[in-house]
Backbone as ProteinMPNN parsed JSONL, in Angstrom:
{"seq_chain_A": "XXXXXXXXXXXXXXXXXXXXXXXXXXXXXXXXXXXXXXXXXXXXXXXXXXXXXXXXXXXXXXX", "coords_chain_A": {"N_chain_A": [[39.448, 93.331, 17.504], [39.277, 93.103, 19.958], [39.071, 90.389, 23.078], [38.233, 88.046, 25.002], [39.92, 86.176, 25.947], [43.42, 85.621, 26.235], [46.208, 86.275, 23.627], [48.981, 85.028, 22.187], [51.266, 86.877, 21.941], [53.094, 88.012, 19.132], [52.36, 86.106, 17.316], [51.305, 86.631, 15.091], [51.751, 87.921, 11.67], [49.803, 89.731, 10.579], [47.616, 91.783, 11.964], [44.474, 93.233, 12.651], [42.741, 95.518, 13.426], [40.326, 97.634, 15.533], [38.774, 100.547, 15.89], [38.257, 100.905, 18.614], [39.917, 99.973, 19.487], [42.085, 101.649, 20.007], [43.979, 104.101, 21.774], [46.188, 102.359, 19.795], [48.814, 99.91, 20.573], [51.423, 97.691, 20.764], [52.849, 94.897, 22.096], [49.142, 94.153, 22.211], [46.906, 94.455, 25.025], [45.005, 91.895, 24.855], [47.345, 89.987, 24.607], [49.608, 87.746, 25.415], [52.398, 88.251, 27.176], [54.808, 87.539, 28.56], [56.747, 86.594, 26.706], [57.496, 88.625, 25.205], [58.112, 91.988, 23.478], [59.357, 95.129, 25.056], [56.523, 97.261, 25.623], [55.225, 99.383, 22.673], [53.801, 102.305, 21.424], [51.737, 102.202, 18.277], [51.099, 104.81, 15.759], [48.292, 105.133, 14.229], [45.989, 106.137, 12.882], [46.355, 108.024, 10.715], [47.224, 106.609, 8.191], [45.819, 104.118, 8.633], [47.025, 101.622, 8.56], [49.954, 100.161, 10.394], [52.994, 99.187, 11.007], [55.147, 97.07, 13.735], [58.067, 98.191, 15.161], [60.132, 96.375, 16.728], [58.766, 93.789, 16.616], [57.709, 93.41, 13.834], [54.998, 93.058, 13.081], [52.14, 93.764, 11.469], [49.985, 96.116, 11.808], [46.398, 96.84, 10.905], [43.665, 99.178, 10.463], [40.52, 98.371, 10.573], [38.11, 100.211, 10.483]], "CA_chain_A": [[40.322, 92.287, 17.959], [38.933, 92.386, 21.346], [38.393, 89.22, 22.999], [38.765, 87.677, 26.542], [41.05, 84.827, 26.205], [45.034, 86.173, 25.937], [46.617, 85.561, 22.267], [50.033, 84.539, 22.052], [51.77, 88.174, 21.508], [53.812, 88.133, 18.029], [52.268, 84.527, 16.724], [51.143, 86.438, 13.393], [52.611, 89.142, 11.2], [48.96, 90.746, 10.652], [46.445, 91.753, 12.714], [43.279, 93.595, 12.204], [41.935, 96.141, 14.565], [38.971, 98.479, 15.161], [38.907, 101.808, 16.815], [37.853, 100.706, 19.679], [41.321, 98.825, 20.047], [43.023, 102.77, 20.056], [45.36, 104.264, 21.213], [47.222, 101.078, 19.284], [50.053, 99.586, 20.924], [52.047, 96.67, 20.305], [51.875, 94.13, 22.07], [47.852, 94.949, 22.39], [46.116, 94.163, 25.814], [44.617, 91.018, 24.944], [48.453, 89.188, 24.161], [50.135, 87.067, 26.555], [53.689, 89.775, 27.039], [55.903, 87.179, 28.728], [57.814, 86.03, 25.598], [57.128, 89.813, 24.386], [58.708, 93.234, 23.602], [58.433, 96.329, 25.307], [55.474, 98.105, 25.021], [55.173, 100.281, 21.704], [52.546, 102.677, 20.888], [52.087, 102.715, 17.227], [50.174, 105.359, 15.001], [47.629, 104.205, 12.747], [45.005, 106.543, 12.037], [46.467, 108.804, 9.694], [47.075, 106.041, 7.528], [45.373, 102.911, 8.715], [48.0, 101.186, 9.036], [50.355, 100.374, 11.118], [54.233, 98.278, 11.66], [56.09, 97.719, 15.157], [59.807, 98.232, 14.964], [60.442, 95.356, 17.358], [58.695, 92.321, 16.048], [57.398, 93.692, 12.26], [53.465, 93.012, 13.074], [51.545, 94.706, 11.23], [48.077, 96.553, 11.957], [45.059, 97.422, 9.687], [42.829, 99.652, 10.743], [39.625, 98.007, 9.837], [37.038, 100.964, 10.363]], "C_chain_A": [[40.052, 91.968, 19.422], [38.07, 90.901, 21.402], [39.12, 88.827, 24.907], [39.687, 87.115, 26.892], [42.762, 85.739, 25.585], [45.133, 85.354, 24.387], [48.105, 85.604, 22.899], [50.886, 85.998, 21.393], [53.226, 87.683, 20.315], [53.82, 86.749, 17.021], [51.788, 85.205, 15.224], [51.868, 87.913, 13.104], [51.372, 90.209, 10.737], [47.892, 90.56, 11.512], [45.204, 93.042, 12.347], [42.537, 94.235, 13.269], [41.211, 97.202, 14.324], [39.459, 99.663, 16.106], [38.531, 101.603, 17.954], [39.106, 100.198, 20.513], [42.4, 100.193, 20.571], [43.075, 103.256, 21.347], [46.255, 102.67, 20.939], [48.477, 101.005, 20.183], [50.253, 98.094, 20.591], [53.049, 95.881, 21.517], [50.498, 94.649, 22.685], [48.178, 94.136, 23.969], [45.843, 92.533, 26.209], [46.087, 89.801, 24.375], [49.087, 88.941, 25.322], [51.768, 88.063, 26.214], [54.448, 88.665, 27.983], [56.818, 86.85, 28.086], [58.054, 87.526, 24.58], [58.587, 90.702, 24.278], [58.224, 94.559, 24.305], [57.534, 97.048, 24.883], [55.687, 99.672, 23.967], [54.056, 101.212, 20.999], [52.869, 103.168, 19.179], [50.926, 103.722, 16.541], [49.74, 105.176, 13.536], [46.482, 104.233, 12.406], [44.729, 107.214, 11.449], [46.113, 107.893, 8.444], [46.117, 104.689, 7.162], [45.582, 101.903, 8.768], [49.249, 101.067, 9.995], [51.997, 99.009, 11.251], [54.793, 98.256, 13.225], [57.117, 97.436, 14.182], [60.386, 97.526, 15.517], [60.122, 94.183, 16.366], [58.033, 92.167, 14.786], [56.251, 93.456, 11.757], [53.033, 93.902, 12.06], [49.9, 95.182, 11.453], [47.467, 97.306, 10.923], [44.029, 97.499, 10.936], [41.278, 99.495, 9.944], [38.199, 99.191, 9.277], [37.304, 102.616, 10.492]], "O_chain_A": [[40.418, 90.955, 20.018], [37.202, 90.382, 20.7], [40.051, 89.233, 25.603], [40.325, 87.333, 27.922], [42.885, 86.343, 24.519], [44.533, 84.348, 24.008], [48.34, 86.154, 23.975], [51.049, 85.98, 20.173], [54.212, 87.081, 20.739], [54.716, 86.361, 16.271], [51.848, 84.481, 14.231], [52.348, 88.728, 13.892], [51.685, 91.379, 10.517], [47.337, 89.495, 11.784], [45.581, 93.771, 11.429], [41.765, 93.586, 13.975], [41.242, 97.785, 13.24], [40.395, 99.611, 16.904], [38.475, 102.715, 18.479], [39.255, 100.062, 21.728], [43.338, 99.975, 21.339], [42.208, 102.855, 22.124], [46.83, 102.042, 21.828], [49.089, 102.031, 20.476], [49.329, 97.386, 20.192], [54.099, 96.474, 21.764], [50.563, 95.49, 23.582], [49.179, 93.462, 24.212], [46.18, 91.959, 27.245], [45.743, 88.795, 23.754], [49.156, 89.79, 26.211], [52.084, 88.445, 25.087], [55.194, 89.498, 28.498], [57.893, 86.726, 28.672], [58.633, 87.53, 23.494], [59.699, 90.404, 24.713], [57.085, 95.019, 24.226], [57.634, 97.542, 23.76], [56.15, 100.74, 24.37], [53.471, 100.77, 20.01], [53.695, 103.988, 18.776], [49.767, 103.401, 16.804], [50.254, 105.102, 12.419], [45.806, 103.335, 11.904], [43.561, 107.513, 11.198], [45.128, 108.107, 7.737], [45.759, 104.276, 6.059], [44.718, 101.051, 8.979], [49.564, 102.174, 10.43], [51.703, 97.888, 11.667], [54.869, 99.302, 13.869], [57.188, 96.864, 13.094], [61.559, 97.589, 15.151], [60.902, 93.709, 15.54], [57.713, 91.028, 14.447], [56.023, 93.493, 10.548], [53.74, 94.89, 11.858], [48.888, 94.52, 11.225], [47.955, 98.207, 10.239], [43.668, 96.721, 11.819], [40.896, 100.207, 9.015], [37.541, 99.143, 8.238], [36.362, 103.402, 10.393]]}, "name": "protein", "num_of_chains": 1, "seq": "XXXXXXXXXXXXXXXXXXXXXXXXXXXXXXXXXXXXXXXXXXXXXXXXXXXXXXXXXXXXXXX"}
């Protein structure tokens, strides 16, 4: 999911990230966090998945 340009933090309900994106948190890095929620680290490489408890995203662990 890396990428240079800011996304719009909570514009979709899935997202799709690589290990490279870990330790996961919610909103990631690359998301614009003024319209956001506090920062949430979620775990999501037992399963590969992943929900926040704020805004109900969800992450897939692609690799």
């Amino acid at each position: 999911m890396s990428t240079q340009e800011k996304i719009q933090a909570n514009a979709a309900q899935r997202y799709t990230v690589s290990r490279a994106d870990l330790p996961l948190h919610c909103p990631m890095d690359n998301m614009t966090l003024w319209n956001s929620h506090p920062k949430v680290y979620l775990p999501i490489e037992d399963k590969g998945e992943a929900k926040c408890p704020y805004c109900g995203a969800v992450y897939v662990l692609k690799d």
